[in-house]
NUTOR-546904 format. One record per residue (C-alpha): y negated, x, z negated. Coordinates in Angstrom, 1 decimal. Layout:
// NUTOR-546904
<site <Y, X, Z>>
...
This chain:
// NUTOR-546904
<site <-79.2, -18.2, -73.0>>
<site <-79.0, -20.2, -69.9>>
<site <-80.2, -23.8, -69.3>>
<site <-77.2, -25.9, -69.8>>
<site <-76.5, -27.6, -66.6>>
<site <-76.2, -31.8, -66.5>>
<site <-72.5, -33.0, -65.3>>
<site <-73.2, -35.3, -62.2>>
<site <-70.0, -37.3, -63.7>>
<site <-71.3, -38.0, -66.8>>
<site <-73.4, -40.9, -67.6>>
<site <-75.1, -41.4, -70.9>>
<site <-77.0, -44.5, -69.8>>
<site <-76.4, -47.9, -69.9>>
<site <-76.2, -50.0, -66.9>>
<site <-78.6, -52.9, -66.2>>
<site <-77.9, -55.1, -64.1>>
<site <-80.7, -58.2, -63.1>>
<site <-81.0, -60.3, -60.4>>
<site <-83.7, -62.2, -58.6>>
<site <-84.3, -65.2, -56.3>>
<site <-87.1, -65.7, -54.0>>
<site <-87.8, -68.1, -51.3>>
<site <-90.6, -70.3, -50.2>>
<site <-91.9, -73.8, -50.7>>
<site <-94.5, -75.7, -48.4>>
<site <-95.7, -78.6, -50.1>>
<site <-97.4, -80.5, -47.3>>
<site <-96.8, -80.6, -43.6>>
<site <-98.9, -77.8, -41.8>>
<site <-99.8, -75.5, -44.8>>
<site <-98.9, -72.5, -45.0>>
<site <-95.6, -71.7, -46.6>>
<site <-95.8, -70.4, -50.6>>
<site <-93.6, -68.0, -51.5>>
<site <-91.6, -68.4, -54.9>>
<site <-89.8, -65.8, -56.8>>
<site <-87.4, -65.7, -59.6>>
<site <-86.0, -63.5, -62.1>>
<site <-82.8, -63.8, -64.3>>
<site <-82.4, -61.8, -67.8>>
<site <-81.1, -58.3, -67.4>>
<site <-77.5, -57.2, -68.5>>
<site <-76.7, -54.2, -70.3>>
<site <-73.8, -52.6, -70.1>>
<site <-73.4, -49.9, -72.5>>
<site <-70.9, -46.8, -71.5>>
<site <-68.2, -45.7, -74.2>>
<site <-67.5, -42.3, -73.2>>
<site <-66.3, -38.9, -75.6>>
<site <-64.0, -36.8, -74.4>>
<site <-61.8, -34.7, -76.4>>
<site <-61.3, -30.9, -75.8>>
<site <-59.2, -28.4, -77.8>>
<site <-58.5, -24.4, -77.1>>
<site <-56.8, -21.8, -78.8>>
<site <-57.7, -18.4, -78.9>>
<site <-55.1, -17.1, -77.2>>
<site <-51.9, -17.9, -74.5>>
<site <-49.2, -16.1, -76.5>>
<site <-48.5, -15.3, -80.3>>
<site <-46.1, -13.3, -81.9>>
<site <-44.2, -14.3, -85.5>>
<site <-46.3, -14.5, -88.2>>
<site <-49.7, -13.9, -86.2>>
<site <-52.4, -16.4, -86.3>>
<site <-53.8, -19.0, -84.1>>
<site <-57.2, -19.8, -83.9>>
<site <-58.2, -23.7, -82.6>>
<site <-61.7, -25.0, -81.5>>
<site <-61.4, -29.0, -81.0>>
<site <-64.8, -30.2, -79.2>>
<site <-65.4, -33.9, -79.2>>
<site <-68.7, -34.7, -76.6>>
<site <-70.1, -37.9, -76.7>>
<site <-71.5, -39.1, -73.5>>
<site <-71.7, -42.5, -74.2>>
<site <-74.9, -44.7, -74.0>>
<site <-74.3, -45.3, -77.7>>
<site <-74.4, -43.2, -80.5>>
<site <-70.8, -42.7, -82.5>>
<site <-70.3, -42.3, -86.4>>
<site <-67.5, -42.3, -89.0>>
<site <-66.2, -40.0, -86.5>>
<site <-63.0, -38.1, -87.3>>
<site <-61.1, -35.4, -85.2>>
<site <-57.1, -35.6, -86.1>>
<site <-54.8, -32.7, -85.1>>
<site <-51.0, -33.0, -84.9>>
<site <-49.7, -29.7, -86.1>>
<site <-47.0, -28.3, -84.3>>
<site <-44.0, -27.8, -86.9>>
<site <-43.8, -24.3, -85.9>>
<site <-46.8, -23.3, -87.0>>
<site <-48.5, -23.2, -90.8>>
<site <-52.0, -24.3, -91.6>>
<site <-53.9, -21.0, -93.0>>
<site <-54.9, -22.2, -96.4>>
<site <-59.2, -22.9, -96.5>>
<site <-59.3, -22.7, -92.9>>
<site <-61.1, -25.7, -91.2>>
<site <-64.2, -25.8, -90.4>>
<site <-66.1, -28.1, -91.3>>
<site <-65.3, -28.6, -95.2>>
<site <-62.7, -31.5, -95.5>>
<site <-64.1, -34.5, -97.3>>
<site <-62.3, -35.7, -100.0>>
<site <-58.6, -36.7, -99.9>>
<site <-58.9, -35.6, -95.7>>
<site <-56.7, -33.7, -94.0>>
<site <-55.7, -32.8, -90.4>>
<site <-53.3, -35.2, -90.1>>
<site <-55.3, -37.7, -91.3>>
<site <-58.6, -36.8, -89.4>>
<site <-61.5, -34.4, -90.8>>
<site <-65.1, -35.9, -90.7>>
<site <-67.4, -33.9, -88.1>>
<site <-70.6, -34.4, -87.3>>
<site <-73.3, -33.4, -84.4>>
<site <-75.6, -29.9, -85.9>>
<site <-79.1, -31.5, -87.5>>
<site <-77.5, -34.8, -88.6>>
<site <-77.6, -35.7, -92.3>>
<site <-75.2, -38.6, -92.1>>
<site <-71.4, -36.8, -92.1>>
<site <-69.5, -38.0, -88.9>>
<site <-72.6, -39.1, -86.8>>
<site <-72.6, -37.8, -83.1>>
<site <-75.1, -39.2, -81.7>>
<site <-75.2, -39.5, -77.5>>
<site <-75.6, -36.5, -75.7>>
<site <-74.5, -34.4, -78.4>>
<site <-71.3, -33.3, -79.5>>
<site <-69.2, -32.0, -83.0>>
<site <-66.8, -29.2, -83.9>>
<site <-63.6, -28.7, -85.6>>
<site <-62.1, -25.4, -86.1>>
<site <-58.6, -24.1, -88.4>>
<site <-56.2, -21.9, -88.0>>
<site <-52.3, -21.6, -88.1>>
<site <-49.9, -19.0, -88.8>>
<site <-46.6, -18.9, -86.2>>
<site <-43.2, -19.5, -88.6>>
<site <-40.9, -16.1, -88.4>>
<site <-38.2, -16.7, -86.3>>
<site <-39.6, -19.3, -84.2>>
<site <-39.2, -19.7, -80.2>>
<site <-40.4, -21.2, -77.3>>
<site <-44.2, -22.9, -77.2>>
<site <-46.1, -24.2, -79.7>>
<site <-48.0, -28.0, -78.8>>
<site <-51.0, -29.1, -80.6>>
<site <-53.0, -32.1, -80.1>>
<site <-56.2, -33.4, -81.2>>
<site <-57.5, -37.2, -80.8>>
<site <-60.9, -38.4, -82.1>>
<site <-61.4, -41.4, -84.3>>
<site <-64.7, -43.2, -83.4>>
<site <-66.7, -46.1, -84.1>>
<site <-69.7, -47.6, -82.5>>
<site <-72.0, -50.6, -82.0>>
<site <-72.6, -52.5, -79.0>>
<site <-75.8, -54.3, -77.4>>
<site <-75.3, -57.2, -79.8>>
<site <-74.8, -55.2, -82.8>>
<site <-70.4, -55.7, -83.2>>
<site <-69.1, -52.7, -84.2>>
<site <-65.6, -51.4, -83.0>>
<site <-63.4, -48.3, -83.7>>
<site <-61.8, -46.7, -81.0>>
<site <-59.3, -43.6, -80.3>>
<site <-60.0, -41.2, -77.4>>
<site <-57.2, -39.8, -75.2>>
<site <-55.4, -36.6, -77.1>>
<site <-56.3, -33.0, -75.6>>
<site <-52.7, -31.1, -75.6>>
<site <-53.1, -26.9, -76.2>>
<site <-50.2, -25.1, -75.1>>
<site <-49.5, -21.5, -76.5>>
<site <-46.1, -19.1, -76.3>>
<site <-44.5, -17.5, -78.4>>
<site <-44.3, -14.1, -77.1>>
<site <-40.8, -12.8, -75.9>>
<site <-40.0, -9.9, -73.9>>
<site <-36.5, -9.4, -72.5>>
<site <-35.0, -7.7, -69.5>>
<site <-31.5, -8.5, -67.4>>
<site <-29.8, -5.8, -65.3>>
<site <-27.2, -6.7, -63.3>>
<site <-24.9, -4.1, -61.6>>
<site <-22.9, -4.4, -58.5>>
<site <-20.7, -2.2, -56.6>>
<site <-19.5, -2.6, -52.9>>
<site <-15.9, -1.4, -53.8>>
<site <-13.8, -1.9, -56.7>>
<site <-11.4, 1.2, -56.4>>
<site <-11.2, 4.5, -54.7>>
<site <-8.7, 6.5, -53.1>>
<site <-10.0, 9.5, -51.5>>
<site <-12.0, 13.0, -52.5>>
<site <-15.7, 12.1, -51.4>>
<site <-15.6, 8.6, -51.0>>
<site <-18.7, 7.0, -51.5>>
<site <-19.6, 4.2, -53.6>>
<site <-23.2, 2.4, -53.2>>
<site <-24.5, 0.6, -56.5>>
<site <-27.1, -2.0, -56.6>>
<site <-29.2, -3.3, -59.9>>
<site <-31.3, -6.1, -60.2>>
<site <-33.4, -5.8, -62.9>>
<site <-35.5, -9.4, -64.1>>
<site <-37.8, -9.8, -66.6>>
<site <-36.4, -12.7, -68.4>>
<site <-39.4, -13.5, -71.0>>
<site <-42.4, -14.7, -71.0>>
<site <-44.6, -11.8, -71.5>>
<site <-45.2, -8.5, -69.1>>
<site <-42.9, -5.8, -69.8>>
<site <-44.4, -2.5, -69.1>>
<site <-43.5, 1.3, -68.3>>
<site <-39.9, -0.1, -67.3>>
<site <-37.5, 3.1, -67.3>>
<site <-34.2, 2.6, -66.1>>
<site <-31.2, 4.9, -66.2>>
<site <-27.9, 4.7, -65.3>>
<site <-25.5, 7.7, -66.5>>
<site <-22.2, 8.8, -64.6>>
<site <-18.8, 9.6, -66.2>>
<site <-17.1, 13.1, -65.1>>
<site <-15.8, 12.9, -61.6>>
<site <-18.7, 10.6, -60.4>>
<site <-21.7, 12.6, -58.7>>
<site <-25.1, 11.0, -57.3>>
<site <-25.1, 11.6, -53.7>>
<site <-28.6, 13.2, -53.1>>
<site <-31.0, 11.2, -50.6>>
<site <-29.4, 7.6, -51.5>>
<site <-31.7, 5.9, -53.6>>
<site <-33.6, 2.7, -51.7>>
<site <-36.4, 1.1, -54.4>>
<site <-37.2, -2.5, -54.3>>
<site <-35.7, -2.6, -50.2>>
<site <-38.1, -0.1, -49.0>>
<site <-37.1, 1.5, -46.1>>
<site <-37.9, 5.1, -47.8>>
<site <-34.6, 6.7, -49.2>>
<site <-35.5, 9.0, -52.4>>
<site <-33.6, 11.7, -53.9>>
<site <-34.5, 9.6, -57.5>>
<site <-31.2, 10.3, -59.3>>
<site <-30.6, 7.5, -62.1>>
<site <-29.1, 9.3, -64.4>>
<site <-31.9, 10.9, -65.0>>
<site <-33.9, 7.8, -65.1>>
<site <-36.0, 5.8, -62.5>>
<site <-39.3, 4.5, -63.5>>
<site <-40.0, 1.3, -62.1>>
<site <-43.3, 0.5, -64.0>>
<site <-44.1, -3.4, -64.7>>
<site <-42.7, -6.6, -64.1>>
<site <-44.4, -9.6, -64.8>>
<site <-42.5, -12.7, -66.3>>
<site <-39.7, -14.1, -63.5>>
<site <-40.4, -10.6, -61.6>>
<site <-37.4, -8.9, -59.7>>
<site <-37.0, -5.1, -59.0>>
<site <-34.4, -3.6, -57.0>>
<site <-32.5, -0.7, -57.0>>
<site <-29.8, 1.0, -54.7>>
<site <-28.3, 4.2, -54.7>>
<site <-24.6, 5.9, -53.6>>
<site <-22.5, 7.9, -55.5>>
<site <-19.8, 10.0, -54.7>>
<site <-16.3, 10.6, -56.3>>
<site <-13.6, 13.5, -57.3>>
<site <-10.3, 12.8, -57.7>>
């Protein structure tokens, strides 16, 4: 395992801050000057600092599969924290997964209304002490028939003593974990450059846009576009994605176009001709 590396912006130290006075005093005419020197108390100023950091185990879900959350609090404060709690705000299109969190609930706890964590190696439940940090874990299931993306923060609860021994209780800022539920979907739009015909052989050029409208890649795309009697592909007219390359790629037998990502556009082009 490698040496966890210190963060240059975190500072687990108090600050002290004392100041002196010096000068110099000569007490008869033609001595030699004595210097004096003076020194105040030092103040201490202890640093409050735990930071709040939840995950999920993955970017997009699917009805009725599971989500896995880690929620991290790291104290780097000069002082150590206890009666610490880490509260998540469910997201209502989700389900808690019955027995889930991690660590055991004390008694009458829930998310909602924080679970007690504590730093590995302590005895007393909720102490982190500085430099250390605690871990709550659960797991939700996503509702059938739910959309869109699924928000779920976490605060922490903390309290702590300063220099003169006053305790206070605090709240850290929330951590917000974002994931989608999946959804793959495709548009195709069609356009022609004529809307009727009047002649043996005239030609007709088609153009499709295909999108992917979800928020998921859509792969292996195979698009196909059949003719009705009368209508013939005219060999040698197919342009892909406005490529300069004609093909002899006839529709209606299909056109793979393999993947689109979400928002992605592929083109298509092609001419047909007609018998009246």
């Amino acid at each position: 395992m490698s040496e966890k590396q210190a963060d240059p912006n975190t500072n687990s130290s108090p600050f002290k801050v004392g100041t002196t006075a010096t000068g110099s005093v000569t007490a008869k005419e033609g001595e030699n000057p004595q210097s004096i020197r003076a020194i105040s108390n030092v103040i201490i100023t202890d640093v409050v600092k735990a930071v709040v950091k939840e995950s999920a185990d993955t970017e997009f879900d699917n009805n009725g599969e599971k989500i896995k959350y880690t929620v991290t609090l790291q104290n780097d404060s000069s002082v150590d924290l206890y009666d610490v709690k880490l509260i998540s705000e469910l997201c209502s299109k989700t389900t808690l997964v019955k027995d889930s969190i991690i660590p055991t609930p004390q008694l009458d706890e829930t998310l909602e209304t924080g679970i007690s964590v504590t730093s590995p190696d302590e005895m007393s439940v909720g102490s982190v002490p500085k430099g250390t940090s605690a871990v709550l874990e659960y797991e939700v299931t996503v509702n059938e028939g739910e959309t869109g993306d699924i928000v779920n923060d976490s605060i922490a609860e903390i309290k702590f003593r300063d220099q003169m021994g006053g305790e206070y209780t605090g709240r850290t800022e929330p951590s917000i974990v974002v994931t989608n539920i999946a959804k793959a979907d495709l548009q195709i739009i069609e356009t022609a450059d004529k809307t009727f015909v009047t002649e043996d052989d005239e030609e007709i050029i088609f153009n499709l846009t295909i999108k992917n409208t979800g928020n998921v890649k859509v792969n292996d795309i195979v698009v196909t576009s059949p003719f009705p009697a009368g209508m013939n592909y005219k060999p040698n007219s197919t342009l892909k994605n406005d490529t300069e390359a004609l093909s002899d790629e006839n529709p209606a037998d299909s056109i793979n176009i393999g993947d689109l990502d979400p928002a992605q556009i592929y083109k298509i082009q092609f001419s047909v001709t007609v018998n009246l």
